[in-house]
C-alpha positions in Angstrom: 32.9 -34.2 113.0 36.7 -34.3 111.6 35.8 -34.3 108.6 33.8 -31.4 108.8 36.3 -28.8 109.9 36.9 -26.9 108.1 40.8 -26.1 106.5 42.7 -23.2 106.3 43.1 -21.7 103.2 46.7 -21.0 101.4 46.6 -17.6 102.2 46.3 -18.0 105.7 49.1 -21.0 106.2 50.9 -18.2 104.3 50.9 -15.1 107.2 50.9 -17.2 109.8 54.3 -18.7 108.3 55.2 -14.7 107.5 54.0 -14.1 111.1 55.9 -16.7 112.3 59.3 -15.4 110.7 58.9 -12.0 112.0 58.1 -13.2 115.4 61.3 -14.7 115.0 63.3 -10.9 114.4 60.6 -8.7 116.2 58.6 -10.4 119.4 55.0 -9.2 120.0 54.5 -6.3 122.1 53.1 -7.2 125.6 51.2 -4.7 127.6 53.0 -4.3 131.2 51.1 -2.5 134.2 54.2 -2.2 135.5 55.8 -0.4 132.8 52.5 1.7 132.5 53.2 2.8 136.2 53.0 6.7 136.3 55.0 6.6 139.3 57.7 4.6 137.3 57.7 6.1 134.3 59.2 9.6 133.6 57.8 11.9 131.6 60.5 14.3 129.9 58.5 17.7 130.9 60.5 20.3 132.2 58.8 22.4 135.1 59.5 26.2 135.2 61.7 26.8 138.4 59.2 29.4 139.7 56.6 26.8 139.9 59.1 24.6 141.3 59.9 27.2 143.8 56.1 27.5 144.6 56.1 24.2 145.3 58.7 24.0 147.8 57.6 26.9 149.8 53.9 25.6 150.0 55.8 22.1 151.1 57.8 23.9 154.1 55.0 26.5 155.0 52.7 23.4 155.5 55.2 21.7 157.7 55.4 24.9 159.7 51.9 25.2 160.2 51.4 22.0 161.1 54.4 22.6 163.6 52.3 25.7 165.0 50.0 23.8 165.8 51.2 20.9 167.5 52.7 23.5 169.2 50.2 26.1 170.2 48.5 23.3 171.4 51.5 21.5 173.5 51.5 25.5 175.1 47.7 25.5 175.9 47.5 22.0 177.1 50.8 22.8 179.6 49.3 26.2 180.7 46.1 24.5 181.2 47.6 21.6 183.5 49.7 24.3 185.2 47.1 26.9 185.9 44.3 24.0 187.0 46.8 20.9 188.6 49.4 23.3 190.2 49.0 24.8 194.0 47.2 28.1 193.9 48.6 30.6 196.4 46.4 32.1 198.5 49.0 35.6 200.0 51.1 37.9 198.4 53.8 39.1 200.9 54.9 41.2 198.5 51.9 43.3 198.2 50.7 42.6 201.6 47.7 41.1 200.7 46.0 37.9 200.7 45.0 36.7 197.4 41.1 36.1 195.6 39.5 33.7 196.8 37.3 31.4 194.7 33.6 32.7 193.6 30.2 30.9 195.1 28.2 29.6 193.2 24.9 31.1 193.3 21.9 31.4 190.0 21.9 34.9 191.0 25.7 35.6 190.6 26.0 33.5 187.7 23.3 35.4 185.3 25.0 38.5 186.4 28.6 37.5 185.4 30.1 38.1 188.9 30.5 34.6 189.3 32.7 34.1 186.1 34.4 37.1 186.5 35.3 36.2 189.7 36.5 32.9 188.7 38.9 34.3 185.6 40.1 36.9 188.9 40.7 33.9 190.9 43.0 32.1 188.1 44.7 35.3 187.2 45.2 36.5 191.0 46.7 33.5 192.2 48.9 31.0 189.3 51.4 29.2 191.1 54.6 31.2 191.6 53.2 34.0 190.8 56.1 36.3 192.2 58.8 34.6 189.6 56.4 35.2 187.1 56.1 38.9 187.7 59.4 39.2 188.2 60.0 37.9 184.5 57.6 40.2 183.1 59.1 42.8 184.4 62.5 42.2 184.2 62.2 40.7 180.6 58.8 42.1 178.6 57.8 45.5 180.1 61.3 47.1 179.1 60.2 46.2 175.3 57.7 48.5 175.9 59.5 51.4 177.1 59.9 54.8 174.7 61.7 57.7 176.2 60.0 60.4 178.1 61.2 64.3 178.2 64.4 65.3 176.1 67.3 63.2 175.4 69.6 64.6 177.5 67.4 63.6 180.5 67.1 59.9 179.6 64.2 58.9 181.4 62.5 55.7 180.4 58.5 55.4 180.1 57.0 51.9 180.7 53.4 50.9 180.9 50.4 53.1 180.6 51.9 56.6 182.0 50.2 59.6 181.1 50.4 63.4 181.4 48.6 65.8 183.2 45.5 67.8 181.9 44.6 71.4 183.1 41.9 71.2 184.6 39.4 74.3 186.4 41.1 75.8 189.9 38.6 74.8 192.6 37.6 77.0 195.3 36.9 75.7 198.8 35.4 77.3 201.8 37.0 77.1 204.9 34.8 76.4 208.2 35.6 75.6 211.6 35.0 72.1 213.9 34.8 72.3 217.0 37.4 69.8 219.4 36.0 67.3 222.0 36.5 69.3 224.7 38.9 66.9 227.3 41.5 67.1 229.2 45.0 66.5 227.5 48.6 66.6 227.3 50.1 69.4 225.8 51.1 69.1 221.9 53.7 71.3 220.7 52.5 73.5 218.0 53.8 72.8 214.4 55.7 75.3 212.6 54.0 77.4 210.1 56.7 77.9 207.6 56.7 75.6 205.0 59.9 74.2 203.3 60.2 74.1 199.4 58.5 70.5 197.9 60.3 70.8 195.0 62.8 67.9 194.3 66.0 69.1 192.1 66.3 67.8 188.7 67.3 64.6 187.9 69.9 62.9 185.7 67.7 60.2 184.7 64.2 58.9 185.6 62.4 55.3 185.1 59.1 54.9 184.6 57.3 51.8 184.6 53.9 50.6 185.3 52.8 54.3 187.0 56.0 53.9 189.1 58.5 56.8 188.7 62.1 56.1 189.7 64.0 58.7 190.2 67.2 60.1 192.4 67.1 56.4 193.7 63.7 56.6 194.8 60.4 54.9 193.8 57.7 57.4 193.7 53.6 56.0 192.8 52.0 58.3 190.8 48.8 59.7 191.9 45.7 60.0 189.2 43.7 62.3 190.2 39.9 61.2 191.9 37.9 62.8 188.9 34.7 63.4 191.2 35.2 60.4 193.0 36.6 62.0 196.1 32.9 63.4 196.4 31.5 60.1 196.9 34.3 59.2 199.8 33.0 62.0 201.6 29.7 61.6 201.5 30.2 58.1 202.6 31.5 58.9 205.3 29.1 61.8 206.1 26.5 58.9 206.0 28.5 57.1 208.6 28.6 60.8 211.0 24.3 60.7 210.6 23.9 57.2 211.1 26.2 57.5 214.4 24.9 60.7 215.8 27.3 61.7 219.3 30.6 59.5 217.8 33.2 61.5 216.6 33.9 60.9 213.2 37.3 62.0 211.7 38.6 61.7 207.8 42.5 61.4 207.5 43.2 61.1 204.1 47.4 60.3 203.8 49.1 61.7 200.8 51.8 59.5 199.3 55.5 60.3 198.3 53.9 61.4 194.9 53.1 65.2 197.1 56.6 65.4 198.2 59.2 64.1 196.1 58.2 64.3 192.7 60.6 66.9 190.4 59.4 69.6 189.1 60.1 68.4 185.4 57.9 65.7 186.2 55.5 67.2 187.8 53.1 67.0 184.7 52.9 63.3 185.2 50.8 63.0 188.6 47.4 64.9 189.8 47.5 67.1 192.8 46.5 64.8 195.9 46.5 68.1 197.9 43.8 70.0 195.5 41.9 66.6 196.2 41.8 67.0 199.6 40.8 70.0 199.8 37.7 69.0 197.6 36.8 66.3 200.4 37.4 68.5 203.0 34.7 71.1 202.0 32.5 68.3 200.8 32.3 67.1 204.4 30.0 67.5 206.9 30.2 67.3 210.5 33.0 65.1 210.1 36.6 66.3 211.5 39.2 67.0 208.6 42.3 66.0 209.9 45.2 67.4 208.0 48.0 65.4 207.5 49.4 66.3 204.5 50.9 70.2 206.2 52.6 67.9 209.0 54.2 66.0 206.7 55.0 68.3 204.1 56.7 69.7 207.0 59.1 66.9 207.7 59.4 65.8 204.1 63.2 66.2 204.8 62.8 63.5 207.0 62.6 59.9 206.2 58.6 59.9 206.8 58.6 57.7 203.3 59.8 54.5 202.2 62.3 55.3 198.9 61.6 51.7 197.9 58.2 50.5 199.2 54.8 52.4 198.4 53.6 53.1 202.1 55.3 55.5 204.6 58.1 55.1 207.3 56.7 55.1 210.7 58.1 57.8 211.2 55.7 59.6 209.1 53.0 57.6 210.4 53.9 59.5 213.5 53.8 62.9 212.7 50.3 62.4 211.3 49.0 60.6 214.2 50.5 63.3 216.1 48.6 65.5 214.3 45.2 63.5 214.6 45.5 63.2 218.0 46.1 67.0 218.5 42.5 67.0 216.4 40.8 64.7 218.7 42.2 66.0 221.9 43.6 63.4 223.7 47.3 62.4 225.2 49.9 61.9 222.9 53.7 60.4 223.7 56.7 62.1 222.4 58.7 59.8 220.7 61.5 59.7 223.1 59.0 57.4 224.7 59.5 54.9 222.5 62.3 52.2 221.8 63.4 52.7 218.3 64.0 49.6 215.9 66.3 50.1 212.7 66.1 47.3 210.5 69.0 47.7 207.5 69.0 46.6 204.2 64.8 47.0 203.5 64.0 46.7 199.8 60.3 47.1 199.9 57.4 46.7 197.2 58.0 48.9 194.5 60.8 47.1 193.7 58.5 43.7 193.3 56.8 46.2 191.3 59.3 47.0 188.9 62.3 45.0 189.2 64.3 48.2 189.1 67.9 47.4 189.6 68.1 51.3 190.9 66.4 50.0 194.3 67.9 46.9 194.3 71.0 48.5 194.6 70.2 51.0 197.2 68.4 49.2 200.3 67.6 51.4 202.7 66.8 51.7 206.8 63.4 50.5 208.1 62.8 51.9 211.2 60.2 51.7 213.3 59.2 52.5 217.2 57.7 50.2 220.1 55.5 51.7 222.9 57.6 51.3 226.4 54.1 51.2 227.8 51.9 47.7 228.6 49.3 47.4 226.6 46.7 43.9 225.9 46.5 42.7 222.7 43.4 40.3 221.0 43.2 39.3 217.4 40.2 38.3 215.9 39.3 37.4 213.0 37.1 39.5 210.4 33.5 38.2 211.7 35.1 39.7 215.0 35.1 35.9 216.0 38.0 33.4 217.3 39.9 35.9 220.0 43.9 34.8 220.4 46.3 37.0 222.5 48.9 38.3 220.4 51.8 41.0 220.4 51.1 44.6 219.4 54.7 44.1 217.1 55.5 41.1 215.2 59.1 39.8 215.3 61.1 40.4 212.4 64.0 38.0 212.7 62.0 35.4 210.5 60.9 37.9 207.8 63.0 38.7 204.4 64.3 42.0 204.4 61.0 42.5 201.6 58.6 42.3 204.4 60.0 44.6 207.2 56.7 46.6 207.0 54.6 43.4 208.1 56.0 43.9 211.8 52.7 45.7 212.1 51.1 42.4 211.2 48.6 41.7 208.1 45.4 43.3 207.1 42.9 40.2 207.2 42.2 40.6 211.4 40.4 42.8 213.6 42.9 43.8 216.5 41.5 45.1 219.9 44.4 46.7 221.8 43.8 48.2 225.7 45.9 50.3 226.8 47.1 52.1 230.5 45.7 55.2 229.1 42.0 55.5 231.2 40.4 58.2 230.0 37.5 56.4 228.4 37.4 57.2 224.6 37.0 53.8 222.3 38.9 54.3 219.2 37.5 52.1 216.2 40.0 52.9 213.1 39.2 51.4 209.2 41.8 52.1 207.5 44.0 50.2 204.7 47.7 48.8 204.6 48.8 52.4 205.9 46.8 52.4 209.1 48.9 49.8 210.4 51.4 51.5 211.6 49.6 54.4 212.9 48.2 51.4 215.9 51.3 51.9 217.8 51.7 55.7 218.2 47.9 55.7 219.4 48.7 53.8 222.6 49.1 56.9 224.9 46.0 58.6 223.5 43.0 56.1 223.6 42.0 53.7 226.7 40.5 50.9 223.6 41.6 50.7 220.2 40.0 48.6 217.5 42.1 48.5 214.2 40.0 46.8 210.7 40.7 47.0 207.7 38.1 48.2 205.5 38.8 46.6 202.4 38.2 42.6 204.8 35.6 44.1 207.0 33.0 40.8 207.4 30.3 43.2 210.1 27.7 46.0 209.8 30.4 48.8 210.5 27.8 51.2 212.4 26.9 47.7 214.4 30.2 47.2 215.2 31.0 50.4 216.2 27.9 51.0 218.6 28.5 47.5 219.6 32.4 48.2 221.1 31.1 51.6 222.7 33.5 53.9 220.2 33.6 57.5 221.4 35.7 57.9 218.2 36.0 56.6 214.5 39.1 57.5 212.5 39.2 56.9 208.5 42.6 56.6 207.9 43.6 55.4 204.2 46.0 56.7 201.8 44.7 58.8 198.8 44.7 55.6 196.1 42.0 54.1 198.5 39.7 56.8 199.4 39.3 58.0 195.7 39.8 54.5 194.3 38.1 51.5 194.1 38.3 50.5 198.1 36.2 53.5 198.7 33.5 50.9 197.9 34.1 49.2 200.8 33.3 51.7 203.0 29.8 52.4 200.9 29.3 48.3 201.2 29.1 48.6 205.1 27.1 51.9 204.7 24.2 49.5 202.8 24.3 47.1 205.1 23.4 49.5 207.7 20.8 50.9 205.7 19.2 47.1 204.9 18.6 46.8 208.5 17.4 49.7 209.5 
């Protein structure tokens, strides 16, 4: 098979010894994957800086969304930990209030929404330290939102949702006459018939904020208006006069500081609580008006209001029971018969309200006035259940100076107080926050007292009150509940009359 191969020919020992030379001055290319490497090898393009620029800014805004994220989602996963793991608080001494409590669960309230609505109320109502959290958004957001209100040489600052007044039709009212309980009683002196001027002198400067005027170092809570509602309070409680038939049923509706101290270059910022009344008062029937506001437009000179706190002094808690009882016809004490209390240094709501270093700065007297007389006291709870003795005052010694007013003790009870007075009339009073301290200027004037609140009321409210024997019932709330959302309460107890009739 040697033989057989074949030979190269001349011409081909030839190139391979040409090839063979240049090997020797040039050495055969060799392909490199390396060298082929785009990543290694650079390509002499020039990019045109605006492009370049493009691509540096899409670099970093990537980086920053990416950072938004991780970081909108650190904030969500911390809020949710701290709004679900964290202690929710269950009372609000600053508002005087206890705090939503957590929905049932029923099929019925779920398909409605009630029972998630409840629940986002529950988690917004009571977040752990919820007072420091207020405080912040106060002190440190709602101020971004102020604009100035009236000229600028008045200066005064508008926060929150305030609005002006609209004109709206004069209302005219007829005047009748009820008749007293005809009983023996203690002679009241009349009230003076000349009223003093209500309005306040123009300020240098005014504050604003969340409905909340501040002005001449006082807080003032701007009344709304009722806008028909005040219709529906009084024929709620004309329901309450039928369904009671021989009780004597009595409507005090309190006016707030908003009647009295309000300037008049602000008066365009608050409805008329007085035209209100007025409306309520000839929409009732059979019921006893009791008119409050002239006895305390009277002594509006007087400290009858809290500058820094949204309910009244006891002082002017007085004056209108005086007034009530003078409508009723029964005893009443003259305050000289009373041991009077001043607490100093009171800084009361509307300043947890609006963080307003003009009340901060000027603290002012709480005072209020304990019966020399004995009387029993029994607190129950608001299924009129679980009976404890308990004092007709609360001691203040352990209280911040914030929560003077809660001397008169807290809202979520039924209190039953007897007193030496025997002239058998059965007071039953629903009232709100301010009815509280009208309990202690009633001593003298009613042999039994019952004090609920109408807004915690567990019972059928005509039940209760035929069950106690009440000769009397007193609705005594300010104007914010009888034209506002807690006048539902008092329909709520009206239905469940009605259901079991």
């Amino acid at each position: 098979m040697s033989e057989n191969k074949k030979k190269p020919s001349p011409d081909t020992e030839k190139n391979k010894s040409g090839d063979a030379e240049n090997n020797t001055a040039r050495p055969e290319p060799v392909i490199s994957i390396e060298a082929s490497d785009r990543a290694k090898t650079a390509i002499d393009i020039p990019i045109k800086a605006k492009k370049l620029r493009k691509q540096r800014r899409k670099a970093i805004l990537d980086r920053i969304a990416l950072s938004n994220i991780i970081m909108t989602g650190a904030v969500l996963a911390g809020g949710f930990i701290y709004i679900t793991m964290f202690p929710h608080e269950t009372r609000a001494d600053d508002e005087n209030r206890m705090l939503t409590k957590f929905p049932k669960f029923t099929a019925k309230t779920y398909a409605s929404g009630e029972f998630t609505g409840g629940v986002a109320d529950f988690f917004d109502d009571t977040i752990h330290n919820r007072a420091n959290i207020k405080e912040f958004i106060a002190d440190s957001l709602m101020p971004l939102k102020g604009r100035k209100y009236g000229d600028s040489e008045d200066g005064a600052e508008l926060y929150g949702s305030g609005f002006e007044k609209k004109e709206t039709p004069a209302v005219t009212t007829t005047s009748k006459t009820t008749a007293v309980p005809s009983v023996t009683t203690k002679t009241i002196a009349a009230e003076e018939t000349t009223e003093p001027q209500t309005e306040e002198p123009a300020p240098a400067e005014g504050e604003l904020t969340n409905n909340i005027l501040i002005v001449n170092k006082r807080g003032i809570t701007l009344y709304g208006g009722a806008w028909g509602t005040e219709q529906e309070y009084a024929s709620y409680v004309n329901a309450y006069k039928e369904a009671l038939g021989n009780v004597n049923v009595y409507s005090m509706i309190l006016p707030t500081s908003s009647s009295f101290y309000l300037p008049e270059n602000y008066q365009n910022l608050a409805q008329s609580e007085k035209a209100d009344f007025d409306k309520i008062d000839a929409a009732l029937s059979n019921v006893l008006s009791v008119d409050a506001y002239s006895s305390l437009l009277y002594h509006k000179d007087e400290p009858i209001y809290s500058r820094t706190d949204h309910h009244w002094q006891p002082l002017g808690a007085y004056y209108a029971a005086e007034k009530f009882a003078l409508t009723a016809g029964v005893p009443f004490a003259d305050l000289s018969q009373y041991e009077t209390v001043t607490l100093p240094g009171y800084v009361g709501t509307l300043y947890m309200y609006t963080q307003s270093a003009t009340l901060l700065n000027n603290p002012e007297d709480f005072v209020y006035y304990k019966p020399k007389t004995n009387v029993t006291v029994t607190q129950y709870d608001t299924h009129f259940q679980n009976p404890v003795a308990a004092n007709l005052l609360l001691d203040p010694a352990p209280m911040p100076n914030s929560g003077y007013y809660m001397v008169f003790g807290s809202d979520e009870r039924i209190v039953h107080v007897n007193t030496e007075c025997k002239n058998g009339r059965t007071l039953v009073i629903f009232k709100d926050s301010y009815g509280n301290a009208l309990l202690p200027m009633l001593t003298s004037s009613f042999e039994n007292i019952y004090l609920c609140d109408i807004r915690y009321f567990e019972l059928n409210a005509v039940d209760f009150i035929k069950e106690v024997g009440a000769t009397d019932l007193l609705f005594a709330m300010c104007s914010f509940s009888a034209v506002g959302g807690n006048r539902t309460s008092i329909y709520n107890n009206l239905v469940k009359y009605k259901e079991t009739e």
